[in-house]
Structures are given as C-alpha cells and as structure tokens.
C-alpha positions in Angstrom: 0.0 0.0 0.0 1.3 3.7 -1.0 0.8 6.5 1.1 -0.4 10.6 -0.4 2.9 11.9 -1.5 1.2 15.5 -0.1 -0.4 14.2 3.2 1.4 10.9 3.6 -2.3 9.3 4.6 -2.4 5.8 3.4 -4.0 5.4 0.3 -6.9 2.6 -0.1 -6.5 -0.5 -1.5 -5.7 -1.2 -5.1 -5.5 3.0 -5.7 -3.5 3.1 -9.0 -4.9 5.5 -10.2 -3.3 9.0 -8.3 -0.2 9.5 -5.8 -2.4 11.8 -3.7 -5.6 10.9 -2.1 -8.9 12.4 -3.0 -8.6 15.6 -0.6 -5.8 16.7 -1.7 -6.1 16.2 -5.5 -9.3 18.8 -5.3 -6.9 20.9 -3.4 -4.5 20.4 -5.9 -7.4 21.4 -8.4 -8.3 24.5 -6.4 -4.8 25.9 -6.4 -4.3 25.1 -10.0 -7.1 27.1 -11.3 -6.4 29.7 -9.1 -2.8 30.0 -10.5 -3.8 29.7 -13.9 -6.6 32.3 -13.5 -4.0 34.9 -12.0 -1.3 34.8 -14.0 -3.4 35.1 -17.2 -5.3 37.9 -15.8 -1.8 39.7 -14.1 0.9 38.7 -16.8 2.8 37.6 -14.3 4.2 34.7 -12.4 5.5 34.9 -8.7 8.2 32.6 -6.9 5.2 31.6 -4.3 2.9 30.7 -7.3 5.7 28.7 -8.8 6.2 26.9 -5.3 3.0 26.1 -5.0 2.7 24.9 -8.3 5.7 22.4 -7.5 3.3 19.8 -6.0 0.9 19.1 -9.2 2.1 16.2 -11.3 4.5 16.8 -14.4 1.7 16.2 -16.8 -0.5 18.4 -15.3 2.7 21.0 -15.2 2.6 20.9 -19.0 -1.0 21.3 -19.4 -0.5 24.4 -18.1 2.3 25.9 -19.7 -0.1 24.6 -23.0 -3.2 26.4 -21.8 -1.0 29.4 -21.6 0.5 29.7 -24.5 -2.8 29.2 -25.7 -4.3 32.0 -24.0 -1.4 34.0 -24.3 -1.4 33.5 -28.6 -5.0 33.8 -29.0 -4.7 37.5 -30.7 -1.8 35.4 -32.8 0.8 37.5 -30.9 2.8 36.7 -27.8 4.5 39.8 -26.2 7.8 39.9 -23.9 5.9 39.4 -20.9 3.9 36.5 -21.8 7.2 34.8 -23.3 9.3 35.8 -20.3 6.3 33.7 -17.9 6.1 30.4 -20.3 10.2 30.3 -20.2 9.9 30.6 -16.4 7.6 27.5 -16.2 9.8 25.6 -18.5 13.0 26.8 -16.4 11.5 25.8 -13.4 9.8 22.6 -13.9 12.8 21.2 -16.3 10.6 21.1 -19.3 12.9 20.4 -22.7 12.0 22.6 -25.5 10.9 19.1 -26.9 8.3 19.0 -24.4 7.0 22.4 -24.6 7.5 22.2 -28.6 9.8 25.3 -28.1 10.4 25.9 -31.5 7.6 25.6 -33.1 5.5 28.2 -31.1 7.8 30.6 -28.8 10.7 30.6 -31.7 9.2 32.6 -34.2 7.9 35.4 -31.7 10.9 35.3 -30.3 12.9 36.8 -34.0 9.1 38.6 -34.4 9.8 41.1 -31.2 13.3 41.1 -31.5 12.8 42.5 -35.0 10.6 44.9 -33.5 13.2 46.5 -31.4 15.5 46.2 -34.3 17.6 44.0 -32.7 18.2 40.5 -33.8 19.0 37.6 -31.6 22.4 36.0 -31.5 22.7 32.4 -32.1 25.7 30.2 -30.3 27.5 27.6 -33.0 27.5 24.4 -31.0 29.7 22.7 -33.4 32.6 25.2 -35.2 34.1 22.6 -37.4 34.2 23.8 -40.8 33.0 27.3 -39.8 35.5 30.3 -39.9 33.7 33.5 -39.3 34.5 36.8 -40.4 35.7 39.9 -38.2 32.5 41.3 -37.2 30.3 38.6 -38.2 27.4 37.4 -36.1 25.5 34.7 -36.4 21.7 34.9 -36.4 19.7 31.8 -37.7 21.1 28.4 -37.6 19.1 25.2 -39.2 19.5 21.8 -41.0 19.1 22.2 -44.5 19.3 20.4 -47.8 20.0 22.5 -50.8 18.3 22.3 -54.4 19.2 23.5 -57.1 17.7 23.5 -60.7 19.0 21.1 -63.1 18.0 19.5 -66.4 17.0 16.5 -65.7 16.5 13.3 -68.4 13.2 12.2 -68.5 13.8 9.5 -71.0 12.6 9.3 -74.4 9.9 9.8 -76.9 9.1 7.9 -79.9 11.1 5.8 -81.9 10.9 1.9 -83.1 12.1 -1.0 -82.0 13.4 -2.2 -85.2 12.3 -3.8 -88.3 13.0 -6.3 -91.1 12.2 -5.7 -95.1 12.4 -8.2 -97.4 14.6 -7.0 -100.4 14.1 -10.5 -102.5 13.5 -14.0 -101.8 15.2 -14.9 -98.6 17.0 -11.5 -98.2 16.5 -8.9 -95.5 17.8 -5.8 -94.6 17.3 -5.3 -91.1 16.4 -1.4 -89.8 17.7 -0.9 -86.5 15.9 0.5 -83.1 15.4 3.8 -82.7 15.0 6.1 -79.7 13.4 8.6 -80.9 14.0 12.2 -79.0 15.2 13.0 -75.5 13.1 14.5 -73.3 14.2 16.4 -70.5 13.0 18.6 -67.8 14.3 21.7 -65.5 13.1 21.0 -62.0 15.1 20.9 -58.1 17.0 18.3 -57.7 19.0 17.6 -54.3 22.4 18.9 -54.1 23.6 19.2 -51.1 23.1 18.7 -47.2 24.6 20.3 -44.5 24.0 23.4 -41.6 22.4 26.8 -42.9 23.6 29.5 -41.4 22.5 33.1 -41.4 24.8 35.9 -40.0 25.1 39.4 -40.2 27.4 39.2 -43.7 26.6 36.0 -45.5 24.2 33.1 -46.3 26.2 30.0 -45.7 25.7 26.3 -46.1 28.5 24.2 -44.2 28.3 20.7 -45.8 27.8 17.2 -43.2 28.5 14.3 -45.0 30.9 13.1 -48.4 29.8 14.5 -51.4 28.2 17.4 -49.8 29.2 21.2 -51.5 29.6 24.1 -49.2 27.5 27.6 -50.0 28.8 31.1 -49.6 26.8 33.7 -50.1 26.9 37.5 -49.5 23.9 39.5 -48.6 24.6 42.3 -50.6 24.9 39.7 -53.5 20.9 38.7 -53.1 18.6 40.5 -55.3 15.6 39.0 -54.0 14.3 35.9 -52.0 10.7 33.8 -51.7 9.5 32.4 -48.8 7.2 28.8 -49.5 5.6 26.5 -47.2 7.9 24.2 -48.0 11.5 26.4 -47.9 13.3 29.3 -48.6 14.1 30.2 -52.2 17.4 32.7 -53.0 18.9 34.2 -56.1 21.9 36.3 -56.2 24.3 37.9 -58.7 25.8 36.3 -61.2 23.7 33.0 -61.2 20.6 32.5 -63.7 18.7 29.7 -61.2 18.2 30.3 -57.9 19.0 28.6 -54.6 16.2 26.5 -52.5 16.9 25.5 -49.3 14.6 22.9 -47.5 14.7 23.4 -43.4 14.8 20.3 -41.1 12.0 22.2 -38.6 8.7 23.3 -40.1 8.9 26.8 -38.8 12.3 27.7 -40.2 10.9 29.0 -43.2 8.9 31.7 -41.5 12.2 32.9 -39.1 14.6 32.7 -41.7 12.4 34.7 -44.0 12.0 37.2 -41.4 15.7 37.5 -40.6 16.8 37.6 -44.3 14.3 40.6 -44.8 15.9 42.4 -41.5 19.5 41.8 -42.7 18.7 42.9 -46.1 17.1 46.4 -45.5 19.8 46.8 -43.0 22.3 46.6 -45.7 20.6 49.2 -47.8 20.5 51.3 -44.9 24.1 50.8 -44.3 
C-alpha cells in the first residue's frame, strides 16, 4: 500500500490510479485554477505561485504551460511578458524545449519582437568545425538544411521503333535498326547538397555534413531577391541564372529565416 505523496495518509487498497488521495487532489485542483486564473489575468508569475505549483504532477505541469500559450497566442501574438512567464515554467519545472514544442510556437515570436526592437538575436554555433567566421560577423539563424538547385534532368525518351526487317528479294533482308526517338528532359530541383544553414550578419552559408556534400557562400549584398514557400526558402543572387532552394529540417524555419533575411537585407541598404 502507497501513502499521499502531499499528506502521507495511506492510500486505499488497489488505488493506482493517483499519488495523492482524494482531498488533496481537489486541493490540488483549487490551487491550480487559481494560479492559472492569476497569471493570465496579471501577466505575471511569482516565486510563491511557482512553489506552489511544484506539488501538481508533471503532466498536469505541462497542461499548463499549454493552456498558456494558448491564452497568451490567442490574438496570434505573444508579447515579452507573456514569453518571459512560459520560459519561467519551463525553467523551473525542467521542461525540454521538446516537451514544450519550443520551437515551433515561442521561436518565431521570439525573432518577431526582437525585429521589433530592431535587434536581432544572436545564435551560439554548438559545433565550429568547418566554420571560420569573419571579423564582425554574427551569427543569427542556424538550421539543417538540404540545398536544391535547378537542373535539367532526363526524362527518357519519346518515340522511336524497336526495329524492323524488309524483305529485299526472296530470302534476303535488310534489317532497320531500333530507334529512340528524341530526349526529353526537364528543369526541376533536384537535391544537391546537405549540411548546416547558417545566417549571420554578412553571408548566407551552407557548411556541408557528409561526403559529397558542396559548401555555400553567399553574401547578402549579393541577393537580389528571396521567396519564402511552405515548404523552404528560395534565393537568387548575382551572377547566377537559377536560384537557390533550401529545405529546413523544422517546419517553422521557413517563417524565421524569411524574417531575418528581410531584416538583414534592409539593413544593408541602410548601411
């Protein structure tokens, strides 16, 4: 028999389905809606809210920080305040940005307010290898990518035979060989290369991970234009007829590095 892990009465017999017995989970349930109800109404999370918070179970912990940032996003923005609160949750209660699908949903407004304040956030390079930097140069947006390129590619062909016989006179042929016909070919992406995008305050950069893999350097006041699609980031710069696509490993990298891209570049002009 187990005992309430917040009253230490025994628990009945066969009770597998709480760690707390049935007085203190509607406690529980009392503080918890109290807490929810005062931060969303005050913006604002206190030390002795976060204590008291500390007894709920971990899965009731991340309902919370969910019905938050639901609350918090419901005008489809999320301000520094109501960021600042959710990252204190997951600070507190050990939450991995897994967990709280970091991201996906506080990512973006993260670049969206720092653009605001003209001021773009700084990203740490884990792994250097392969990576020299320039004097000056920050980095700002980091991702998996694979790179795309167009190319013509063969699609085969069209028409032709597979070869015939004609009689020229009794017991004589003169055989025709196969034909096959015309090529047909096709400009579309096609995978080039794989590796680490990288976005700083001087270049577009693609440092390869793998054999066979290409590296990319780009400056930004080589890029004449750029188009964001749900599906990646497209970039054409001087002196090259087709452009660049770059696929992101996380579904929201489009959006951030789109954003960032459009900073940097108007900066540039400014500059």
């Amino acid at each position: 028999m187990a005992n309430c892990r917040i009253c230490g009465k025994r628990l009945p017999l066969f009770f597998y389905d709480d760690t707390v017995c049935k007085e203190c989970r509607i406690q529980l349930q009392k503080e918890f809606t109290e807490v929810e109800s005062s931060v969303v109404n005050a913006r604002e999370i206190t030390d002795e809210q976060l204590e008291i918070l500390s007894k709920q179970d971990r899965q009731d912990l991340l309902r919370l920080y969910n019905s938050l940032f639901d609350k918090f996003s419901k005008d489809k923005e999320l301000d520094a305040i109501e960021m600042q609160i959710l990252r204190r949750i997951q600070t507190r209660f050990g939450f991995t940005d897994e967990e709280v699908k970091f991201n996906e949903r506080l990512k973006p407004y993260i670049y969206a307010n720092a653009i605001k304040n003209n001021n773009l956030p700084s990203v740490q390079l884990e792994n250097t290898e392969g990576i020299i930097l320039k004097k000056g140069e920050i980095v700002h947006f980091v991702d998996g990518a694979i790179l795309k390129e167009m190319k013509s590619v063969s699609l085969g062909y069209s028409g032709g035979s597979q070869g015939v016989s004609i009689r020229i006179v009794k017991g004589l042929y003169y055989r025709v060989g196969a034909t096959r016909g015309h090529i047909m070919r096709e400009e579309r992406f096609v995978d080039t290369s794989r590796g680490i995008f990288i976005l700083t305050n001087q270049r577009l950069l693609l440092v390869p991970k793998g054999i066979g893999n290409k590296s990319l350097s780009v400056s930004l006041n080589k890029i004449l234009l750029y188009n964001c699609y749900e599906n990646g980031l497209e970039v054409h710069n001087e002196g090259k007829d087709k452009g660049y696509f770059f696929s992101f490993l996380c579904s929201n990298s489009v959006e951030i590095a789109g954003m960032c891209l459009g900073y940097l570049l108007e900066q540039n002009k400014v500059s």
